[in-house]
SEGUMAR-338225 format. One record per residue (C-alpha): x, y, z; residue in one letter. Coordinates in steps of 0.1 Angstrom, whole numbers, plus 5000, padded with zeros to 4 digits. Layout:
<pts>
XYZA ...
</pts>
This chain:
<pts>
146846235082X 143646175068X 141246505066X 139246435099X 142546465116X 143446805112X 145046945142X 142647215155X 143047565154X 146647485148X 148247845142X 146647985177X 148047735196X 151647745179X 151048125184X 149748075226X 153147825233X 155747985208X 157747665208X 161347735209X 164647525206X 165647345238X 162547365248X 160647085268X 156747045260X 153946865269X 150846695244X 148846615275X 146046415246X 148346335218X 145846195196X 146546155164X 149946405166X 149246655147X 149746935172X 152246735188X 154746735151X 153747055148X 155347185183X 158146915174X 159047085140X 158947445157X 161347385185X 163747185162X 166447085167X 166847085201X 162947095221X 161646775232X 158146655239X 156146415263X 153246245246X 150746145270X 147445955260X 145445695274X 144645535239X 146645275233X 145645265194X 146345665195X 149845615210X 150145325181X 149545595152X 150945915172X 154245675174X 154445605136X 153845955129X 156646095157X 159445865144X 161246125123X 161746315155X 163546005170X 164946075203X 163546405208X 160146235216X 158746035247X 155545835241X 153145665276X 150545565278X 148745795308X 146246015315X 146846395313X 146046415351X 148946235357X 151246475339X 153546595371X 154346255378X 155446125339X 157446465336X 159346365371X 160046005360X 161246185318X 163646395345X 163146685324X 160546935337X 158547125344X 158047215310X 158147515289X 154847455276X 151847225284X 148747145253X 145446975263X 143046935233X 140346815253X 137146545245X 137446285219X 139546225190X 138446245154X 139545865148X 137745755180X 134745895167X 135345755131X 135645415144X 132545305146X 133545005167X 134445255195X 130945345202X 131445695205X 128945755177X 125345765167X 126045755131X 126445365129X 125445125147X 127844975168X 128444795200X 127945115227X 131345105242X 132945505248X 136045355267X 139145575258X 141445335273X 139345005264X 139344965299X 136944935324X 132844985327X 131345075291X 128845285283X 126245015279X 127444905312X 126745215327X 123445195317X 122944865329X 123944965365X 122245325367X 119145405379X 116545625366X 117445925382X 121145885383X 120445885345X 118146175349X 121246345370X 123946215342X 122146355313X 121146695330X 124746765345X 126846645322X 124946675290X 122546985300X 120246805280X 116546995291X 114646695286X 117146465309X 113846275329X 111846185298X 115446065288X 116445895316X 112745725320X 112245585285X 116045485285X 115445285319X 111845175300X 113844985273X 116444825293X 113544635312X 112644525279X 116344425272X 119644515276X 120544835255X 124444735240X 124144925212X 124745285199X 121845295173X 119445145198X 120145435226X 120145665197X 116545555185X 115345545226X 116445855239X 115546045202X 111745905209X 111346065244X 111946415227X 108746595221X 108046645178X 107947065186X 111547025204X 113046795181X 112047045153X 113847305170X 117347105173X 119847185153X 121746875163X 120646525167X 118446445195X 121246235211X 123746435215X 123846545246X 123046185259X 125946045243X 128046365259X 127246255291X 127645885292X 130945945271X 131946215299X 130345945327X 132745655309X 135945825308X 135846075340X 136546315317X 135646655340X 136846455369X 140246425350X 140346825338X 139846915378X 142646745388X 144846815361X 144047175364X 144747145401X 148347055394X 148947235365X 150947495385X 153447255391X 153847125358X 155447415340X 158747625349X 158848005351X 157248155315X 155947805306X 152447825288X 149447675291X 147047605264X 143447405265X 141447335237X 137747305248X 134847195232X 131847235254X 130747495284X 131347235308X 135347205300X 135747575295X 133847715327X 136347485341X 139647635329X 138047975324X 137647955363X 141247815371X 143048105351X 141148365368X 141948185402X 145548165391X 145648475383X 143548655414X 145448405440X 144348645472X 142748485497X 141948795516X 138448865530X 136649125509X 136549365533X 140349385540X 141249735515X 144549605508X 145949245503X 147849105538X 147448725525X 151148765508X 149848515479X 151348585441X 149748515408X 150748215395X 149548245359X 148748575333X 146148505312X 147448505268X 144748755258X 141348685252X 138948335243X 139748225208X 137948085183X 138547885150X 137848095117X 135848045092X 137947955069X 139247645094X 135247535098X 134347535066X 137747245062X 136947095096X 133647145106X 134646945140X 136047255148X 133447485152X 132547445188X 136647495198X 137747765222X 141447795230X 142047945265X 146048035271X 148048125304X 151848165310X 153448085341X 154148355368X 157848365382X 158448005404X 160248085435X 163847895432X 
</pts>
């Protein structure tokens, strides 16, 4: 794998699932693989894995790079929410240990074609699957203040109206389809003393949104963390790889649910509701070094959350 696709914060989440042999696991965002070989070489010779991604050039380049591990390896093409079902039809769950490395890939952003990236200008696509409403489509069919509500909520971008207004300004004047274009629009609207103060491109949260709008990415993470429960047997683990507040106040939230299941009115002294933990949290938020950022600095906003499954009644 080339340099931009090193698996992130590989040794923690070795360390949160401790493959073993025999055991079944889940890459819930295969990607390029690298996690995924990783867990594969670990539990040899005898653990298995489910590769699910929604990619279909992903699942093309995960597939060359899982071939060594032949049969030990199932490949489809699916989104992580729909994890319970793919490990009922594989007949071999609930697993012994579930990954989600959450957001986009390194080669989707490195593909400029993708149009996940300001960097060059390229058709403003964002689609994961290729499927579907773009980006630029998106934009087409919003109106001002849904793209004042996009880019505060799923951006947290401060300056989300004069955002949304100039955005909606230029599409009167034609049709933005293009990634250096809405780059160039949205980077106007922010005021010189702001844009001084930025330590990352103006963009950047504009692009988060739409590419989180696109792909239903939070959406996805709700659901999957709604059924997550069922997904993995008795001491199966959990581990998410996040890379914004939005995803992480997410999981953060379901692990402490999990793990706090009482339903009991405050009031009540002691606990009548009968209702068990269903996940420990693994220790504390983690980080990536500094070592690994300085290598990959696409790693610096990581934070690998870690649960393992409660007993599951028989």
């Amino acid at each position: 794998m080339g340099a931009g696709h090193r698996p992130v914060m590989l040794a923690e989440v070795l360390g949160a699932l401790e493959p073993r042999p025999g055991g079944v696991y889940v890459d819930g965002t295969l990607g390029a693989a690298g996690h995924a070989a990783a867990i594969l070489e670990a539990s040899a010779p005898s653990g298995r894995l489910l590769g699910l991604d929604r990619d279909p050039q992903a699942l093309d380049l995960a597939g060359r790079h899982l071939q060594p591990f032949g049969d030990r390896v199932r490949l489809m093409e699916a989104t992580f929410d729909q994890m319970s079902n793919q490990l009922q039809s594989w007949g071999r769950g609930p697993a012994d240990g579930v990954l989600l490395d959450l957001g986009v890939s390194s080669m989707q952003l490195d593909r400029a074609e993708r149009g996940f990236s300001f960097q060059q200008d390229a058709a403003l696509d964002m689609r994961m699957s290729g499927r579907g409403a773009s980006a630029a489509d998106l934009l087409a069919q919003a109106s001002e203040d849904e793209l004042a509500r996009m880019f505060a909520s799923l951006g947290e971008e401060p300056f989300a109206r004069r955002m949304a207004r100039a955005v909606a300004t230029a599409q009167k004047e034609a049709p933005i389809t293009s990634t250096g274009r809405l780059a160039q629009v949205v980077s106007g609207a922010l005021p010189a003393a702001a844009r001084r103060k930025r330590k990352t491109h103006p963009a950047t949260k504009v692009f988060q949104a739409l590419r989180l709008a696109v792909n239903d990415e939070l959406g996805m993470l709700e659901r999957f963390l709604e059924s997550a429960p069922s997904c993995l047997a008795s001491g199966g683990r959990l581990a998410i790889l996040s890379y914004h507040s939005l995803e992480d106040r997410r999981v953060k939230r379901a692990i402490q649910k999990w793990a706090a299941p009482c339903t009991c009115p405050p009031e009540i002294a002691v606990c009548v509701c009968g209702q068990r933990p269903l996940f420990t949290p693994l220790g504390k938020l983690q980080r990536p070094g500094e070592a690994e950022v300085a290598q990959n600095p696409r790693a610096r906003s990581a934070r690998l959350r870690a649960a393992v499954r409660t007993e599951v009644p028989a």
